[in-house]
C-alpha positions in Angstrom: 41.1 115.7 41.8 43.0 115.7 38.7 42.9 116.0 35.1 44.6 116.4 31.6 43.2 118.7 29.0 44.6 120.1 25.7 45.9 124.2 26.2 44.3 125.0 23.1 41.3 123.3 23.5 41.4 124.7 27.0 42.1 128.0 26.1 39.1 127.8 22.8 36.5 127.3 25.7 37.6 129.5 28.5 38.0 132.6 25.9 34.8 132.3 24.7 33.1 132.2 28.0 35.8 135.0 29.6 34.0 138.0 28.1 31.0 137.7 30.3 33.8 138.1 33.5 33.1 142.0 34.4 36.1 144.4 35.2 34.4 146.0 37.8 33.3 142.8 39.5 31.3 143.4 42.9 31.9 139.9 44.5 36.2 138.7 44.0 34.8 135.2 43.6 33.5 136.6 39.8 37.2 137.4 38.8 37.6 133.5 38.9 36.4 130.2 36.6 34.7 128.1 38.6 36.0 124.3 37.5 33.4 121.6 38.1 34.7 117.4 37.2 32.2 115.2 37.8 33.2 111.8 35.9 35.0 112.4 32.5 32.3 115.9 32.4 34.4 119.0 33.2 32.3 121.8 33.3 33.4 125.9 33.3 31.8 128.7 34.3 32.0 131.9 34.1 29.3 134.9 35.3 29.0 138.8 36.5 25.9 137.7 38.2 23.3 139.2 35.2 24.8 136.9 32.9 26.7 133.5 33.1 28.1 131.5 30.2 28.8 127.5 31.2 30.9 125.6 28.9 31.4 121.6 28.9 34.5 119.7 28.0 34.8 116.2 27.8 38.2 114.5 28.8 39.2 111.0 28.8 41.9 111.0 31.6 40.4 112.0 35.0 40.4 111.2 38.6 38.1 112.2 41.4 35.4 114.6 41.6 35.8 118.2 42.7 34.9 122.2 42.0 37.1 124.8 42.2 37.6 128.1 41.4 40.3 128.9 39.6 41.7 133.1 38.7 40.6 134.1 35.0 43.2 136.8 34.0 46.5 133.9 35.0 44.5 131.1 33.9 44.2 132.9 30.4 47.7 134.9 30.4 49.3 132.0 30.9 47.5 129.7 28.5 47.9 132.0 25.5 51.7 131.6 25.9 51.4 127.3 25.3 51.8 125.8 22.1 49.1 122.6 21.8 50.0 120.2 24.4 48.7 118.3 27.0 48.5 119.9 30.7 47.7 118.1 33.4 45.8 119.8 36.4 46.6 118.4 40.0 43.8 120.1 42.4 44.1 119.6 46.2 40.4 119.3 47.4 41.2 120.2 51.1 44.2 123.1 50.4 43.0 124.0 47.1 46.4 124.2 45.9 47.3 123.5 42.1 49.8 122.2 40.4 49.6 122.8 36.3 52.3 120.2 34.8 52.9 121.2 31.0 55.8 118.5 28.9 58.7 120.9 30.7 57.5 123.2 33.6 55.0 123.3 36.7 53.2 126.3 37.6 51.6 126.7 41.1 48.6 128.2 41.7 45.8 128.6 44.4 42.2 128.8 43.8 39.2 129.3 46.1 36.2 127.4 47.1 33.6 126.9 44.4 30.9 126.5 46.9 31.1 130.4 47.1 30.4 130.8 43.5 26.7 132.5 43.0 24.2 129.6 42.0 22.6 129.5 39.0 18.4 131.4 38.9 15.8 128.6 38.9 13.6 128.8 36.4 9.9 129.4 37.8 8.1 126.3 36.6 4.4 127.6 36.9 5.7 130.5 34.6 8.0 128.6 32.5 8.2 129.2 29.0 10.1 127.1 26.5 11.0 126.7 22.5 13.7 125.2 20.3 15.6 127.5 17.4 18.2 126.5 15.4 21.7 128.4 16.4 21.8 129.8 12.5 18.5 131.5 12.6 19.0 132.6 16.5 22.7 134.4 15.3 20.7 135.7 12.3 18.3 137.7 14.1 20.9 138.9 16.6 23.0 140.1 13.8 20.6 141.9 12.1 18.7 143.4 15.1 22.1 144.4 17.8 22.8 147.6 15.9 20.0 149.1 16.8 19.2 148.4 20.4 19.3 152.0 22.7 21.8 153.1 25.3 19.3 154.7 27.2 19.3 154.2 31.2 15.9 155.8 31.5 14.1 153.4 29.4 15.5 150.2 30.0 13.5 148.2 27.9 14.7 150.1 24.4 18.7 148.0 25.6 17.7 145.2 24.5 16.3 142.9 21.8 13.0 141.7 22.0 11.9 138.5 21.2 8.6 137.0 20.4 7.4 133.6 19.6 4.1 132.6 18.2 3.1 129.4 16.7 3.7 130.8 13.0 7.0 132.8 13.3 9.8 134.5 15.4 10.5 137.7 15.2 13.0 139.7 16.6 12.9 143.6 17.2 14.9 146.6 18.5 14.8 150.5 18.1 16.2 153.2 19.8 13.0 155.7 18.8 15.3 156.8 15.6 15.6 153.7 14.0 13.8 150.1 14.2 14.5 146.7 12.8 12.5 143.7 13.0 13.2 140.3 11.5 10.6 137.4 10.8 11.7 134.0 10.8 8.7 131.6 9.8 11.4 128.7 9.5 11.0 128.9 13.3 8.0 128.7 15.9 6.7 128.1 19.0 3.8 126.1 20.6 2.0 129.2 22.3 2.7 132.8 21.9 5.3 134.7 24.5 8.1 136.6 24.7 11.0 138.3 26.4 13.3 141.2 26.2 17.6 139.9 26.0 19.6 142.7 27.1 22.6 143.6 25.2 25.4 142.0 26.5 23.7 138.2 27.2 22.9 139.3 22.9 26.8 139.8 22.2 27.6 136.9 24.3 25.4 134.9 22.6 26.5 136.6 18.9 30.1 135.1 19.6 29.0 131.8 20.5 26.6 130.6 18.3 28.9 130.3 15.2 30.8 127.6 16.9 27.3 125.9 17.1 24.7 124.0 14.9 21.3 122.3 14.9 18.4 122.6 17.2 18.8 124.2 20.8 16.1 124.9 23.5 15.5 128.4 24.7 13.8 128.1 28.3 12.4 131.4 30.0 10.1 133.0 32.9 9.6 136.4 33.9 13.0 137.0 35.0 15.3 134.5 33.5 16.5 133.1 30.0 18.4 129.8 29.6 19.9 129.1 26.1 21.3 125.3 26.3 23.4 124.8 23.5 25.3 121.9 22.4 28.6 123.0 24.3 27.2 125.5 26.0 24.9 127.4 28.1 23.9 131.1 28.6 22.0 131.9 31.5 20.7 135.3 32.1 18.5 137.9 34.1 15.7 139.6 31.3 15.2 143.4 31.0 11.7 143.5 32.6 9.0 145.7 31.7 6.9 145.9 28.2 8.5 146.4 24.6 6.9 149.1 23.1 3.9 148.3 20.3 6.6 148.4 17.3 3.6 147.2 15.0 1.8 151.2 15.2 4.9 152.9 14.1 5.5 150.8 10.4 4.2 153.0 8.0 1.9 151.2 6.0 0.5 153.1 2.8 3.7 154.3 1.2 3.4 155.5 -2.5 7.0 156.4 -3.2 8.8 153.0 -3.8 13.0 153.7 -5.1 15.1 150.7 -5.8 18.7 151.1 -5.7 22.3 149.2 -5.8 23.1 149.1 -2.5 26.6 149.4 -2.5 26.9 152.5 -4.6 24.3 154.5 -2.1 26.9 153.0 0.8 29.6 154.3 -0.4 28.1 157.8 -1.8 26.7 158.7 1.4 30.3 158.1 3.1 31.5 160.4 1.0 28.8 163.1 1.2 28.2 162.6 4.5 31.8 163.8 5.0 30.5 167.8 4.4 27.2 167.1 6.5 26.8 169.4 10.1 28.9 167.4 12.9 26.1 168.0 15.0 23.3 166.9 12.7 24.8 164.8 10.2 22.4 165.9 8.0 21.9 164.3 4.4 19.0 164.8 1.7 17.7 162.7 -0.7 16.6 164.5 -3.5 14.1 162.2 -5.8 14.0 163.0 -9.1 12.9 161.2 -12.2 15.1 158.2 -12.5 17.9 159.7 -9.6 18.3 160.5 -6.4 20.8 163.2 -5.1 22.5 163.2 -2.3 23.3 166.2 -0.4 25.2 167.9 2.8 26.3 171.1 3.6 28.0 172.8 6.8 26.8 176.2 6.6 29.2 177.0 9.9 32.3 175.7 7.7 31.3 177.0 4.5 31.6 173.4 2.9 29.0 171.0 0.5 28.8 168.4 -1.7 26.1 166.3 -3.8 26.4 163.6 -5.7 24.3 161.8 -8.2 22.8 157.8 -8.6 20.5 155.8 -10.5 17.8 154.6 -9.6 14.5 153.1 -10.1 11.3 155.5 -9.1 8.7 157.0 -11.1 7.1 159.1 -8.4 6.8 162.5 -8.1 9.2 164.4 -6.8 10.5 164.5 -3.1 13.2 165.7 -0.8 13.5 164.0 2.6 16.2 164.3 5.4 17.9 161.5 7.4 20.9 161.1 10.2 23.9 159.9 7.8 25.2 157.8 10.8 21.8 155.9 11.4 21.5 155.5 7.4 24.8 154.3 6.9 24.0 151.8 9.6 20.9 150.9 8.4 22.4 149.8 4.7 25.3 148.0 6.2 23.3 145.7 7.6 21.4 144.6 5.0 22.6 141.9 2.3 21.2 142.0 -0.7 22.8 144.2 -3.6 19.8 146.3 -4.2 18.0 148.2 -1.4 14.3 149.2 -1.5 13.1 152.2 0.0 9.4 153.6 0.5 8.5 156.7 1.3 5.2 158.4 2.1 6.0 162.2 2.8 9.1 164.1 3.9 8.2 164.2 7.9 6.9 160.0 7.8 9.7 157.5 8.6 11.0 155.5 5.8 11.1 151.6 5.2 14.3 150.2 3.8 13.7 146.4 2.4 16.2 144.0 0.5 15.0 144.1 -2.7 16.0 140.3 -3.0 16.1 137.7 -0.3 18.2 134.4 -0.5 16.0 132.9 2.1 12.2 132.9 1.3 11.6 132.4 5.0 13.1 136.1 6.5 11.3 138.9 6.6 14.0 141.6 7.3 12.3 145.3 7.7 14.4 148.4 8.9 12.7 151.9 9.2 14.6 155.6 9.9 12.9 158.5 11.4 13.8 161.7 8.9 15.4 164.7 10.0 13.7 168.7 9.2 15.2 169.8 6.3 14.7 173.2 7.5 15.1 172.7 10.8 
């Protein structure tokens, strides 16, 4: 078979699908693209057996039909070093030699049969679940919800996002038992209610892919599988399986103590405060007073402090409550709008951060901290 593809086109599609390729692969097939032509389709794949990302190139000078598998790390070493120009592929079915022509060089390389190359999961059709997101709102509630997923081997469930689809909304949640975040999308919605749990990695695959996309795509799921078919791609991958914690029961919901405040200025006080804070704690009150809050850390080990002062809007009484500066810093980073609300019930409940103004009337973005003991 044969072909002639772009190098920067080539390269665009193959380095967007190479992160999935593992460094510790267990089967040396995975180390290699697998190239599929079938007409003037070329398709690409690449996987690490949890998770495999398929791109497809059209190409309007072609011969014969083939699939071969071809080594990542030279195909990409090598490409990076073209300027844009043509390169023809010459592929030897029966060898599997081939012959990469660029305008003033060959380069000769041997690939391996693509019939040893894992085959895709098969959806489950008695337990097949599907719905259809647009690629905005999907990288929207991956970006807002990532941060927060857990590194935690013993509770597998906690490293990943969980998604659920009801005929009214979307919503997108993930903790790690010190923080939470879930998103509402009621832009978005599904026939029946269901859901699924997207491990990490398939999320950050899928964070770097969807802004080359746009419109309407179909998620399709069963117990064990997720398939995201994009326009130009598609994401395959295994689920986390078990049960997502009931996120619902920990939201506080009576909260007296509401505090609006800029944002940006809380960011950037807490970097600095947070700077004198225990390095094993990281420590930081909030000291509510009247129309301020203060911020404060100390290292009693190091003999160090600070405070600092902001505005604010509350007219509560008074309260001091402790958080992680890493998580809060995290927290505020990740939220948009230029004011920030937070509400409070007591020192020891967790506390809900809001945006105190949303562009879009459709999201619902909540993010809630566990405090720290003051004392402790």
């Amino acid at each position: 078979m044969k072909f002639v593809v772009s190098s920067t086109e080539l390269l665009g599609h193959l380095q967007a699908i190479s992160r999935v390729i593992s460094s510790k692969n267990t089967l040396p097939i995975l180390d290699n693209f697998l190239f599929n032509l079938s007409g003037n389709d070329l398709e690409i794949t690449a996987s690490d057996l949890e998770s495999t990302l398929i791109t497809r190139m059209k190409l309007e000078n072609t011969q014969g039909d083939g699939m071969i598998a071809l080594p990542a790390r030279i195909l990409l070493d090598t490409l990076k070093e073209f300027s844009a120009q043509p390169l023809t592929f010459d592929i030897n079915n029966d060898t599997l030699a081939v012959v990469i022509i660029s305008e003033n060089g060959k380069f000769s390389v041997v690939g391996q049969n693509g019939v040893d190359f894992p085959a895709l999961p098969a959806i489950k059709k008695d337990k097949k679940f599907e719905f259809t997101i647009n690629a905005d709102i999907m990288l929207a509630g991956i970006n807002k919800t990532l941060f927060a997923t857990a590194d935690d081997e013993l509770r597998p469930v906690m490293g990943g996002v969980f998604i659920e689809a009801s005929t009214d909304k979307i919503t997108f949640v993930a903790s790690d038992a010190h923080k939470l975040v879930r998103y509402q999308r009621s832009d978005a919605h599904a026939d029946d209610n269901s859901s699924f749990i997207l491990p990490k990695k398939p999320a950050s695959l899928l964070k770097n892919i969807l802004p080359r996309e746009s419109g309407p795509f179909t998620v399709e799921f069963d117990d064990k599988n997720a398939f995201f078919n994009l326009n130009d791609y598609k994401v395959v991958c295994r689920l986390v399986e078990g049960n997502y914690p009931n996120y619902n029961s920990v939201i506080p919901k009576n909260n007296p103590r509401k505090i609006t405040i800029d944002r940006v200025e809380f960011y950037n006080t807490l970097k600095r405060v947070s700077v004198f804070s225990n390095q094993a704690s990281n420590l930081v009150k909030l000291q509510l007073k009247g129309n301020q809050v203060t911020v404060s850390a100390q290292d009693l080990d190091f003999s160090i402090s600070a405070y600092e002062r902001i505005k604010c809007q509350y007219d509560g009484e008074e309260i001091e409550i402790g958080f992680k500066s890493v998580f809060l810093l995290e927290i505020l980073a990740n939220i948009a709008s230029q004011d920030v609300m937070i509400e409070l019930a007591d020192p020891t409940r967790a506390g809900l951060f809001l945006p105190a103004e949303t562009e879009n009337e459709s999201e619902d973005l909540l993010m809630l901290l566990m405090p720290m003991m003051i004392n402790a």
